[in-house]
C-alpha positions in Angstrom: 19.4 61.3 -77.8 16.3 60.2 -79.9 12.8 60.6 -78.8 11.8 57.8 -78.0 14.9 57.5 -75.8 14.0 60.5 -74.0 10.3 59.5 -74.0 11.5 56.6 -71.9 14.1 58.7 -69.4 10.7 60.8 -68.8 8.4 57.9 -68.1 11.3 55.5 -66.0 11.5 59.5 -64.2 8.3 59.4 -63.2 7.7 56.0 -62.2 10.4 56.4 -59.6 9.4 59.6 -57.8 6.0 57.8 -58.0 7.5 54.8 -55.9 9.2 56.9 -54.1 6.9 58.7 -52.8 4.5 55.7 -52.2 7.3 54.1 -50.2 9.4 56.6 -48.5 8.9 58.9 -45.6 8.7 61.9 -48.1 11.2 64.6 -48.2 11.4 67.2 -45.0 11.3 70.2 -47.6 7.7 69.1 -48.8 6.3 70.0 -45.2 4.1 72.8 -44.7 5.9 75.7 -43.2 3.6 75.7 -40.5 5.3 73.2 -38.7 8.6 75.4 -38.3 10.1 75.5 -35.0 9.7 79.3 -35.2 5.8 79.5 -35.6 5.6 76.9 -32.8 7.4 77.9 -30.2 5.1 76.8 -27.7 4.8 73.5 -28.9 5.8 70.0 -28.9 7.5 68.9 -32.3 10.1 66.1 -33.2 12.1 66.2 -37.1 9.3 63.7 -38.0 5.7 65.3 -37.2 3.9 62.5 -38.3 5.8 60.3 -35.8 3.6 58.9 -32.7 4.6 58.8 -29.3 6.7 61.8 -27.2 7.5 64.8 -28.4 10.2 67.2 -27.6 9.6 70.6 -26.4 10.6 73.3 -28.8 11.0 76.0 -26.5 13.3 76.3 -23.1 11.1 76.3 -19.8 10.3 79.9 -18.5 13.4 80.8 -15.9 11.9 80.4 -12.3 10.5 83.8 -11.0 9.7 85.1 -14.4 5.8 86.5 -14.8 3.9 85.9 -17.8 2.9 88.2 -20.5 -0.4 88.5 -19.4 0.1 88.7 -15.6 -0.1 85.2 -14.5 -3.8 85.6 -13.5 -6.1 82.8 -13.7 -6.8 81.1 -17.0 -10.3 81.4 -16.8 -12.8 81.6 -20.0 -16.1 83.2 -20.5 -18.0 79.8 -19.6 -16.2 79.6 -16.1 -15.0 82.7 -15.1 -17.7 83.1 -12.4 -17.0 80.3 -10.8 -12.9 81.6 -10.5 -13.1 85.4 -10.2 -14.7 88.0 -8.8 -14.3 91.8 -8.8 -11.9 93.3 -6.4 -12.8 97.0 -6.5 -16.3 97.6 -7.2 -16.6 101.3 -6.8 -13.3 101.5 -5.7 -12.2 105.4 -5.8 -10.7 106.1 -8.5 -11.2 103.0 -10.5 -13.7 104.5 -12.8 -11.3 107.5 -13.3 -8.4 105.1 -14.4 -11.3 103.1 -16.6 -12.5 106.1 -18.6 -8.9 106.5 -20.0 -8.1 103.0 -20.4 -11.6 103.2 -22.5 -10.6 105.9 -24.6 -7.9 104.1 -25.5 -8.4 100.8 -26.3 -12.5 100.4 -26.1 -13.8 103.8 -27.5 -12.3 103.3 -31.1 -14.8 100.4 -31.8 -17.5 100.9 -28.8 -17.5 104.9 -28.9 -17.4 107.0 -25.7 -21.0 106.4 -25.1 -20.5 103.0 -25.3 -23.1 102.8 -28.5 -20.4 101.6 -31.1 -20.1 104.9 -32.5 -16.4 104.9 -32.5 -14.5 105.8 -35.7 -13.8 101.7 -36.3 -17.0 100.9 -34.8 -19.0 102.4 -37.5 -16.4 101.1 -40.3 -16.3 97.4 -38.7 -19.2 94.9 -38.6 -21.0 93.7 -35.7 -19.5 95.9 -32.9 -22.0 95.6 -30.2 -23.2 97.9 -27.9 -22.3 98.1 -24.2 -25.5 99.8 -23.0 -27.9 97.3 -23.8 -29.9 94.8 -20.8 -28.0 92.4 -22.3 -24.5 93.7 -21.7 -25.9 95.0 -18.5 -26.8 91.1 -17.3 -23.0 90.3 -18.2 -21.0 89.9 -14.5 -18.4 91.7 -13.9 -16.3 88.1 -14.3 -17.7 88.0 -17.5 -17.1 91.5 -18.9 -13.1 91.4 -17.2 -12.9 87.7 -19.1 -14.0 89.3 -22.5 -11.2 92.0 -22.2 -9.3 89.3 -21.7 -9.7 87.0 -24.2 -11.6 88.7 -26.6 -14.4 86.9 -28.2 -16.0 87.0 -31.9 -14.5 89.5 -33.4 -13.0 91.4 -30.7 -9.5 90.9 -30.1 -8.0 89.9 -27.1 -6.1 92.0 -24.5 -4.8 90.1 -22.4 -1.7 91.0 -22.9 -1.7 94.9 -23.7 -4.3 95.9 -20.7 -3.1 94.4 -17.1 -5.1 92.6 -14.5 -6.0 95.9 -12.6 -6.5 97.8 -15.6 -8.7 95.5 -16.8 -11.4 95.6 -13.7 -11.0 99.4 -13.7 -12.5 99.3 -17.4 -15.0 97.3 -16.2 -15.7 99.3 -13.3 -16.1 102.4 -15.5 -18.6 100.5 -18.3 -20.6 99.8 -14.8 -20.5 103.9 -14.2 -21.5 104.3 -18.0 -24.3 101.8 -17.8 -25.7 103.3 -15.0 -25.8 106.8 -16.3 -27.3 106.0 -19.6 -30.9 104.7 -20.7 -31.3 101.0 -21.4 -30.5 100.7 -24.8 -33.1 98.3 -26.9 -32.0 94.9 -28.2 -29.6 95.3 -31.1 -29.5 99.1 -30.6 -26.1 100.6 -32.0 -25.2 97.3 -33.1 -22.8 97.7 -36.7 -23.6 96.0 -39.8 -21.3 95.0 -42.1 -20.4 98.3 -44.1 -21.9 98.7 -47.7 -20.1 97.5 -50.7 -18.1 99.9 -52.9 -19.6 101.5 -55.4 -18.7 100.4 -58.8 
């Protein structure tokens, strides 16, 4: 086949995946993966995503009696949760006690035992706030329980790894290490981002 013969295979080529593609719905295989049925279990998908009305649920309905992941406690978020929930055992015995180990465990890497952000992540990770300040002390007890949680900023949340009781015993022991520490000043323990390695 002669040049110009294949010049003009390439350019007919092109003109009719150009058409194509200006008239068709566009091949499935072009999507994003992001729209696979096994990212978005949760959600509501149909073949064609860009489609409008229904959609179809991707994922069976929980069976009837099953609990949640995260307990089945209320939704609640750190605008509302005083309005929703309120602590159950302040100064319960043996709340704290439970709290101090739940701390070690999941708060003390970033937040330190003192609460300071002295833990081994803490001083490696940016922005880790401290837990003794006035300003974690004005949190509610909703609020400090909804922040376990869900997390917020940076922290991640744990609402699925710590369980509703655990969760207000952890709170309960930050109250007991509030109390027994001095006010820490605005911004006090508070990580920066770490320094840049050296060249």
């Amino acid at each position: 086949m002669s040049t110009h013969k294949l010049a003009r295979a390439g350019v007919a080529a092109l003109a009719f995946v150009f058409v194509a593609g200006l008239a068709g719905p566009g091949c499935p295989w072009f999507k994003m993966m992001k729209y696979q049925q096994s990212r978005d279990g949760f959600s509501f998908d149909t073949d064609d995503y860009d489609a409008e009305g229904p959609k179809v649920q991707s994922m069976r309905s929980p069976v009837a009696g099953t609990v949640s992941i995260d307990g089945g406690d209320i939704p609640v978020t750190l605008m509302n949760a005083d309005q929703f929930i309120r602590n159950p055992i302040p100064g319960a015995a043996g709340s704290a006690e439970r709290g101090k180990e739940l701390f070690g465990t999941f708060c003390a890497p970033c937040h330190g035992a003192d609460g300071l952000t002295r833990g081994p992540v803490g001083v490696k990770f940016p922005f880790v706030r401290s837990l003794i300040t006035a300003q974690a002390r004005g949190y509610t007890d909703a609020y400090l329980y909804t922040m376990i949680r869900n997390g917020r900023g940076l922290m991640p949340r744990y609402g699925a790894r710590v369980s509703v009781a655990e969760r207000w015993d952890i709170v309960n022991y930050v109250r007991g290490l509030q109390a027994a520490s001095p006010i820490a000043p605005p911004g006090a323990g508070m990580t920066s981002a770490p320094p840049a390695p050296a060249q």
